[in-house]
N, C-alpha and C positions, 0 to 999 in steps of 0.2 A: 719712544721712538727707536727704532731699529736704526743702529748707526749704519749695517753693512758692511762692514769689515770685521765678524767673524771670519776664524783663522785667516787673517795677514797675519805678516811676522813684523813684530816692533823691539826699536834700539831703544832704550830710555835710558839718559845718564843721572848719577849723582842721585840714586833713586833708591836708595836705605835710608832716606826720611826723610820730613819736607815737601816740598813741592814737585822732588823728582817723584818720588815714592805716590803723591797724590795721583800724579799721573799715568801712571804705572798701572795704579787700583784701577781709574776710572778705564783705560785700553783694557784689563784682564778681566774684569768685568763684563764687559763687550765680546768678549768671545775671542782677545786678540794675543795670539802664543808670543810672550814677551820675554827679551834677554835682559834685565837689569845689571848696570853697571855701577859702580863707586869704586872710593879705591882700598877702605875696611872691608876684609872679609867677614869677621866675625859679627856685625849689623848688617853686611848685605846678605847672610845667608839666613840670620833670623826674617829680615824685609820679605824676603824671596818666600820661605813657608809661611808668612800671614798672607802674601798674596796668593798662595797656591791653595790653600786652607778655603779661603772665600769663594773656591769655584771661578768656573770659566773658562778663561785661557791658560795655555800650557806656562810655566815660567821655570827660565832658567837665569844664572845670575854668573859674572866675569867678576872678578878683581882685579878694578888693573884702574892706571891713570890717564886717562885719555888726552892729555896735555904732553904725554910722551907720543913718539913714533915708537917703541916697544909695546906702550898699552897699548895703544891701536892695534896692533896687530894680532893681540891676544885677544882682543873681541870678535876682528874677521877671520883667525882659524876657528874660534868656534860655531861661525858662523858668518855665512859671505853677503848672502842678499837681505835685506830686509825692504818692508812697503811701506814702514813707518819709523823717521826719527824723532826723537827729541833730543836735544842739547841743553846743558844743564848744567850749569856749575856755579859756585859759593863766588860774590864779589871779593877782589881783594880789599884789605885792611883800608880804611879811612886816615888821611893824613895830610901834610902840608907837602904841595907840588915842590917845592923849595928843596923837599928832602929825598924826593927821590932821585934815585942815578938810574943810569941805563938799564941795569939788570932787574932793577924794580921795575921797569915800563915793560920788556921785554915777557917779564913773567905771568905779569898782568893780560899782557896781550896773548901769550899763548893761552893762557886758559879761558879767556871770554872774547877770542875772535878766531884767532888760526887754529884752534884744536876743532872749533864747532866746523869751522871750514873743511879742516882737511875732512869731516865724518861726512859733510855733505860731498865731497871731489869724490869719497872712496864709495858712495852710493847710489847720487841722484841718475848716475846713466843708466845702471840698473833698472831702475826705476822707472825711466821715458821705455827704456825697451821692454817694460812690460804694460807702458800705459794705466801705472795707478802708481804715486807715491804723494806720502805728507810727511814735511820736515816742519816742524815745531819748534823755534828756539825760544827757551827761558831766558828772559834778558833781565832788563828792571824798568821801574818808570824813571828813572833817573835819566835815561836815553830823551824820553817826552818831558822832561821838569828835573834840570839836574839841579843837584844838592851840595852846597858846597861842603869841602874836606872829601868826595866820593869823585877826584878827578880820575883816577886810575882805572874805573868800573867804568865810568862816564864814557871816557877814549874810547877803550877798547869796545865795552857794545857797541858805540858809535860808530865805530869798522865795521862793526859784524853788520849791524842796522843798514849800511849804505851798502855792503858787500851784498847781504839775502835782497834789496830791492832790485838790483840791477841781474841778477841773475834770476830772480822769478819771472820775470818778463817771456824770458828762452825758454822754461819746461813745462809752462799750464799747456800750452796746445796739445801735449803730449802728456797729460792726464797728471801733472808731479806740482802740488802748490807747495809756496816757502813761505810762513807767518813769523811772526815774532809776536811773544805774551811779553807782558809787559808792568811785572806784578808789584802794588803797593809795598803796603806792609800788610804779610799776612802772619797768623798765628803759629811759627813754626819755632822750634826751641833756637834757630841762627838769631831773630827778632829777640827773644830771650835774651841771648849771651851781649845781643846789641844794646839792650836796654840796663844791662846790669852794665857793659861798660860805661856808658855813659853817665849812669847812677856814679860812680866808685869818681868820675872825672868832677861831677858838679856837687860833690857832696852830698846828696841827697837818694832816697833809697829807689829804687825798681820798680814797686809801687809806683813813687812820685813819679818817678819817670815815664810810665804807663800813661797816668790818668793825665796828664799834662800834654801828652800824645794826643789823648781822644779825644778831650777837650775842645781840640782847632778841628778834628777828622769831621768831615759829615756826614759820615755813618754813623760816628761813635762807638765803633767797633772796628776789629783787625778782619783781614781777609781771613774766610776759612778756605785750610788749601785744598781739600773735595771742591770747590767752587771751582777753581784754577784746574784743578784735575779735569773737572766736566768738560769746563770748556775745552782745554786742549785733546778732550777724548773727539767734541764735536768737531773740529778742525779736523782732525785726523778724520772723518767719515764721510760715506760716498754724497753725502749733502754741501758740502763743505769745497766741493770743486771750482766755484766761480769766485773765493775768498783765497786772495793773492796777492803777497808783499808786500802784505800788511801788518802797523805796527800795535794789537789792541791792548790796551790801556786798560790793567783790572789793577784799581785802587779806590772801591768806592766813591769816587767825583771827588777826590782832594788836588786834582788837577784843575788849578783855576780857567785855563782858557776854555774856548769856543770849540777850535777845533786841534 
């Protein structure tokens, strides 16, 4: 299927590996001239030549934190408009609500709700006044099935989640949808580092940790993040127009409810 968005210009964050990166591949792939950002240079600019290596679209790559008002601004002088975002960023750490203070809740929230915001404030007009835009936010499913010890990650998508429904509403008429992905556990070395801590906590090895995992999943396997990439390249394409404010849920059916 031809997505249709050969050359648009796409923002993608946190995209030198993982799931930003999945995403990245499946838009340059497509034909879509991409700016990737993270805030290592030395992995975003090896990211940046394997995706340019693979054909396609054009790609260029920022260093910068997009949690600051300096990062930001280092990605819109390299570049002001773009037709397609994605937002993207590592939840913070797992813990007991009891221990955090303000500056724990505040930091949390800048990184997985007012940073994604402010990238949508600095584009989506952009955007209506050229009648095409898609914003893709990576959130978790913990948003759809929260997890306890993940209050911090929970919150703040949870702003983000209620912030993209009530403003997707105002920009489809004028050709700009806002989605949120909404990803299980998929196969990426963060899931890695997640399962050895937890090993190193219950005494037991990474392995156990794993298989003990799969076990309860009904897949029996981890998300692959090409899967994740796919989909959010379909979102982003001129198919994908009447698909708005919506929260979609890729975790293999380990979400017990209905809907």
């Amino acid at each position: 299927m031809d997505l249709g968005i050969t050359g648009k210009k796409a923002l993608v964050c946190g995209a030198s590996a993982g799931l930003g990166y999945a995403c990245a591949q499946a838009l340059v792939r497509e034909g879509v001239d991409v700016l990737i950002v993270a805030r290592t240079e030395a992995p975003l600019r090896d990211a940046a030549a394997r995706l340019q290596a693979q054909g396609g679209g054009a790609v260029a790559c920022v260093a910068a934190d997009v949690t600051t008002a300096s990062g930001r601004a280092r990605i819109f002088e390299t570049q002001r408009d773009f037709d397609i975002v994605v937002t993207n960023a590592g939840g913070p750490p797992p813990g007991d609500f009891r221990h955090w203070d303000r500056d724990t809740w505040v930091h949390a929230l800048e990184a997985n709700m007012l940073a994604p915001i402010e990238l949508i404030k600095a584009t989506v007009d952009g955007m209506m006044a050229r009648g095409f835009g898609r914003i893709v936010n990576i959130t978790s499913s913990a948003v759809k099935s929260p997890v306890d010890g993940l209050g911090l990650s929970t919150g703040a998508r949870s702003g983000l989640t209620g912030f993209v429904a009530g403003l997707a509403r105002s920009t489809v008429a004028r050709g700009v949808t806002l989605n949120n992905l909404l990803p299980g556990t998929f196969d990426t070395a963060r899931l890695a580092s997640n399962f050895a801590a937890q090993a190193t906590r219950q005494g037991i090895t990474p392995e156990q940790a794993i298989a003990a995992r799969l076990a309860k999943h009904p897949a029996h396997r981890f998300g692959r993040p090409e899967e994740l990439g796919n989909t959010c390249a379909y979102l982003c394409s001129v198919h994908a127009g009447y698909i708005n404010g919506q929260n979609i849920l890729m975790d293999g059916g380990s979400f017990p409810g209905v809907f």
